[in-house]
C-alpha positions in Angstrom: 299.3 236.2 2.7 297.4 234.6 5.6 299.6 234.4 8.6 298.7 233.3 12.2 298.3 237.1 13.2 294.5 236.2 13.7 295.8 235.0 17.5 296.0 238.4 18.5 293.6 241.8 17.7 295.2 244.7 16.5 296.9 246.7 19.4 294.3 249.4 18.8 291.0 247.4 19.1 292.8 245.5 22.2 292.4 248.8 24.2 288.8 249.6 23.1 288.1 245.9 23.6 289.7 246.4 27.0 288.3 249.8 27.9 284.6 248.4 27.2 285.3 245.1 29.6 286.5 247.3 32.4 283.3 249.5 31.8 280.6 246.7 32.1 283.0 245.2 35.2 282.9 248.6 37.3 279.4 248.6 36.5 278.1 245.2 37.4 280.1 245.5 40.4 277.8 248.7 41.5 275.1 246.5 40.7 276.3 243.5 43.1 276.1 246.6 46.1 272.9 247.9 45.5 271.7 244.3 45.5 273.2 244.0 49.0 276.3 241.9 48.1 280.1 243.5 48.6 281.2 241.4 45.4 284.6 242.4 46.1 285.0 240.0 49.3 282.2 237.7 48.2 281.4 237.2 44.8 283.6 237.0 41.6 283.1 238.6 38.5 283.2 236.1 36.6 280.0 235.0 38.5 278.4 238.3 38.5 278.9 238.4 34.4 277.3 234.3 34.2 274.1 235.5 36.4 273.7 238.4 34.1 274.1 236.7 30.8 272.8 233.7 31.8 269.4 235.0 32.0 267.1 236.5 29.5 264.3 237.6 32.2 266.1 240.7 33.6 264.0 240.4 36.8 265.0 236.9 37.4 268.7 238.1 37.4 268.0 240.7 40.9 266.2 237.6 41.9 269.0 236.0 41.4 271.7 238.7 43.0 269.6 239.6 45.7 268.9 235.3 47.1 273.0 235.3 46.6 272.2 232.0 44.3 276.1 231.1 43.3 275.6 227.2 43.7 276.0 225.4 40.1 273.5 222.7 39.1 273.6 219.9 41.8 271.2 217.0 39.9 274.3 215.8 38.3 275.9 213.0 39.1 280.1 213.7 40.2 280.3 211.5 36.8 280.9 214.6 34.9 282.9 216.3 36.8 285.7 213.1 37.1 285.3 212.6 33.5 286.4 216.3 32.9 289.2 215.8 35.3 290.6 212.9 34.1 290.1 214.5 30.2 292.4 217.4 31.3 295.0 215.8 33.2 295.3 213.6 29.7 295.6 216.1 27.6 297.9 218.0 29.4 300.3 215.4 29.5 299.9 215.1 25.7 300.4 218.9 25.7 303.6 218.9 27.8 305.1 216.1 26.0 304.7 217.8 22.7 306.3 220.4 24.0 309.4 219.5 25.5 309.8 216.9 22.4 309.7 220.4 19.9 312.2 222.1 22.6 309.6 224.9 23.4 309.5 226.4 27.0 306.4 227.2 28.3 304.8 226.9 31.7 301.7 225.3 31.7 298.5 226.3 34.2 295.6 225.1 35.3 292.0 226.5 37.1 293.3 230.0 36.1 291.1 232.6 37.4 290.6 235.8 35.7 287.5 238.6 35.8 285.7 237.0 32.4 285.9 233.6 33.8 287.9 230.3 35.2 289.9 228.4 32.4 290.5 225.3 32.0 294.4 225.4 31.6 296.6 228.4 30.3 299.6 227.2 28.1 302.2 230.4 28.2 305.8 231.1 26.7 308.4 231.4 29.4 308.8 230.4 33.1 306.2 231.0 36.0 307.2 234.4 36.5 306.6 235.3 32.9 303.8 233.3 32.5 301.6 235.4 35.7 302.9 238.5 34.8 301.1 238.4 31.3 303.9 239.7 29.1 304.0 236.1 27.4 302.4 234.7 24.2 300.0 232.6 26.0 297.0 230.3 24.2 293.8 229.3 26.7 292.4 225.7 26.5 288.6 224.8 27.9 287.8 221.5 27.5 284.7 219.5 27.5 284.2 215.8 28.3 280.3 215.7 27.2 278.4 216.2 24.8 277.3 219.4 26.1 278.5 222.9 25.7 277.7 226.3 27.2 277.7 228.9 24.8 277.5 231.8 27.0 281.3 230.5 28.7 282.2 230.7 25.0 280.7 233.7 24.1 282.6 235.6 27.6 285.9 233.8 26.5 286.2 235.6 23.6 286.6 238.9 24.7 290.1 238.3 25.7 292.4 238.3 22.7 294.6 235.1 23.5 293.8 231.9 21.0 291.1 229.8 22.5 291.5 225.7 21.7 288.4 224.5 22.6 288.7 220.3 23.0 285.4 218.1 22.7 286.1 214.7 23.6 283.1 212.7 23.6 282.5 214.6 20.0 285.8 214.3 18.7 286.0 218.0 18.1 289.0 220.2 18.4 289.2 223.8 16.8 290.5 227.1 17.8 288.6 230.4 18.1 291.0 233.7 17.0 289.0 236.6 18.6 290.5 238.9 16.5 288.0 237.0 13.4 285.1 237.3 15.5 285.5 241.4 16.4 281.8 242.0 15.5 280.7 239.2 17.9 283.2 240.6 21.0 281.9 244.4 20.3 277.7 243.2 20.0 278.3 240.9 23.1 280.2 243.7 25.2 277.5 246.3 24.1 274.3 244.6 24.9 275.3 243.3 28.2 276.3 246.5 29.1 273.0 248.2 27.9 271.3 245.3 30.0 273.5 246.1 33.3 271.8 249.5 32.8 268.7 248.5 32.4 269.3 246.6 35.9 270.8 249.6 37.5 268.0 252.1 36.4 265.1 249.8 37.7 263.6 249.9 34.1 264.5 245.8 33.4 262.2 243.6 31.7 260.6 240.6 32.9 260.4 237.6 30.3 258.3 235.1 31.0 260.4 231.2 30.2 261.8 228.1 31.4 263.6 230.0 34.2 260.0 230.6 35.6 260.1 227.2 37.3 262.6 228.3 39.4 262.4 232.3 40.0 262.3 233.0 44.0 260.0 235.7 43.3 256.6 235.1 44.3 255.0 238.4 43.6 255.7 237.6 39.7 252.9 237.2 37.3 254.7 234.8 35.4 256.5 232.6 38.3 255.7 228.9 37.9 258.2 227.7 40.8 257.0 224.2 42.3 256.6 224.4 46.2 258.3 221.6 48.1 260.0 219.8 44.7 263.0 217.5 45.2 265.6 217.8 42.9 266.2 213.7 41.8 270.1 213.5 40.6 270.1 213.8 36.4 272.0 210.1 34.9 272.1 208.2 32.3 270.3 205.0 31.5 272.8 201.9 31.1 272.6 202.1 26.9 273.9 205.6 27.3 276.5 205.4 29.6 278.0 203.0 28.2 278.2 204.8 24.5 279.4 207.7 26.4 282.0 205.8 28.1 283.3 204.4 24.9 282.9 207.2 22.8 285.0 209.5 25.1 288.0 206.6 25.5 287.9 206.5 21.7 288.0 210.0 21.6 290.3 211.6 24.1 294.1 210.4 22.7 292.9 212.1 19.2 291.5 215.1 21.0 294.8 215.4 23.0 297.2 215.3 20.4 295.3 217.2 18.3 295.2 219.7 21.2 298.8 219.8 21.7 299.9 220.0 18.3 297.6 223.6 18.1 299.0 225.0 21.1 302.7 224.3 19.6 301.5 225.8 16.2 300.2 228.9 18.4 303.2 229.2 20.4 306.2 228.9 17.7 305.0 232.1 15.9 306.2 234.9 17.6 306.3 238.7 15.8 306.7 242.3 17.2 302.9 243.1 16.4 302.2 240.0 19.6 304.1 242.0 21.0 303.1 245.5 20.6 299.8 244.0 21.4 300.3 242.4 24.9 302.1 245.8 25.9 299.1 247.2 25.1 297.1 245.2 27.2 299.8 245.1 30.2 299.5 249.3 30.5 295.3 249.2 30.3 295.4 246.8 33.3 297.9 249.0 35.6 295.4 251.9 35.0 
């Protein structure tokens, strides 16, 4: 019989899964020094993993670590990142009323910083305490006011085991991604970013000629198309679009936000001694 055991991977496969992260971190962090950057005062891994994946032109990405080029995308407009803002604080209310209306206590987080990346808001069992220490069912929600979506956040999000609600709002779209269903992704993912961090370490990296070429700092490339002296105009929308989007996403977001809540109360009310042998599981890898 199906059950909601898909939340979390078998104890087992949490350690390799584990045990493979914690290889590609320790090695992309040697990378970071031998580009001249002590990542452990300066840059997080998180970053370190999104300039790595990010790019397909391995050359680009020492461009990339060696010019210290952290700084997101500024041609947008802030209209973005206010609309996100004002998405999650919305849902989350949703979220916390559903909760305390079913009787559940949980402690709910926001901008929570871990090595694969920054979530949205963290939705955990239990007080604060239990909630940081990790020994808590927990489920992770990243949400999206546009229409865009960056797969590669995805993709590094699923390599930890917790439920991932992922909330579209302009779209409409709310579903939940159950790492342990998408093993063979996690694994092919962990591997090949690994292999390509060798590549990078050994000096033996290829360079792909692409998109990225309009904006690669190195000079001596035979493929580098970089414009000197361009401005950077600010990315918007004309005044047909904006105001669809604008519409769209107040249409959208009290669906998308109880919809949300009512997963993360699903996810939360099933609790079984395999969760549990699973978190301990991952609570002893990370004190090694």
């Amino acid at each position: 019989m199906e059950t909601n055991m898909d939340a979390f991977v078998q104890p087992e496969r949490v350690k390799t899964i584990f045990e493979q992260q914690e290889k590609l971190v320790k090695k992309i962090e040697t990378l970071a020094d031998c580009c001249g950057w002590p990542h452990k005062h300066c840059m997080p891994n998180a970053t370190l993993l999104k300039i790595i994946s990010k790019y397909s032109c391995e050359s680009r990405i020492i461009q990339a670590l060696a010019n210290k080029e952290l700084n997101e995308n500024t041609r947008f407009d802030s209209y973005y990142r206010q609309k996100s803002e004002f998405a999650t604080i919305k849902i989350l209310d949703r979220v916390k009323t559903t909760l305390s209306a079913t009787g559940l206590k949980a402690t709910v987080l926001t901008e929570v910083r871990t090595d694969v990346g920054r979530y949205d808001a963290v939705v955990a069992l239990g007080d604060l305490s239990e909630a940081l220490a990790g020994n808590t069912r927990r489920v992770r929600i990243e949400i999206k006011a546009s229409s865009g979506l960056d797969f590669e956040q995805i993709g590094r999000y699923l390599w930890e085991p917790s439920p991932l609600i992922l909330a579209r709002v302009v779209t409409g779209h709310v579903a939940k991604l159950s790492p342990a269903d998408l093993q063979s992704y996690v694994t092919f993912s962990l591997e090949e970013l690994t292999a390509k961090v060798d590549r990078l370490l050994s000096q033996k990296f290829y360079a792909v000629p692409g998109m990225d070429c309009t904006d690669c700092l190195d000079s001596k490339c035979i493929y580098n198309r970089k414009r000197v002296g361009r401005r950077n105009k600010i990315i918007t929308l004309p005044d047909t679009e904006f105001a669809d989007d604008l519409s769209s996403f107040f249409k959208n977001l009290s669906y998308v936000a109880e919809r949300t809540a009512i997963m993360v109360v699903e996810e939360l009310s099933f609790t079984s001694n395999r969760d549990l042998e699973c978190l301990s599981v991952q609570r002893e890898q990370g004190r090694r």
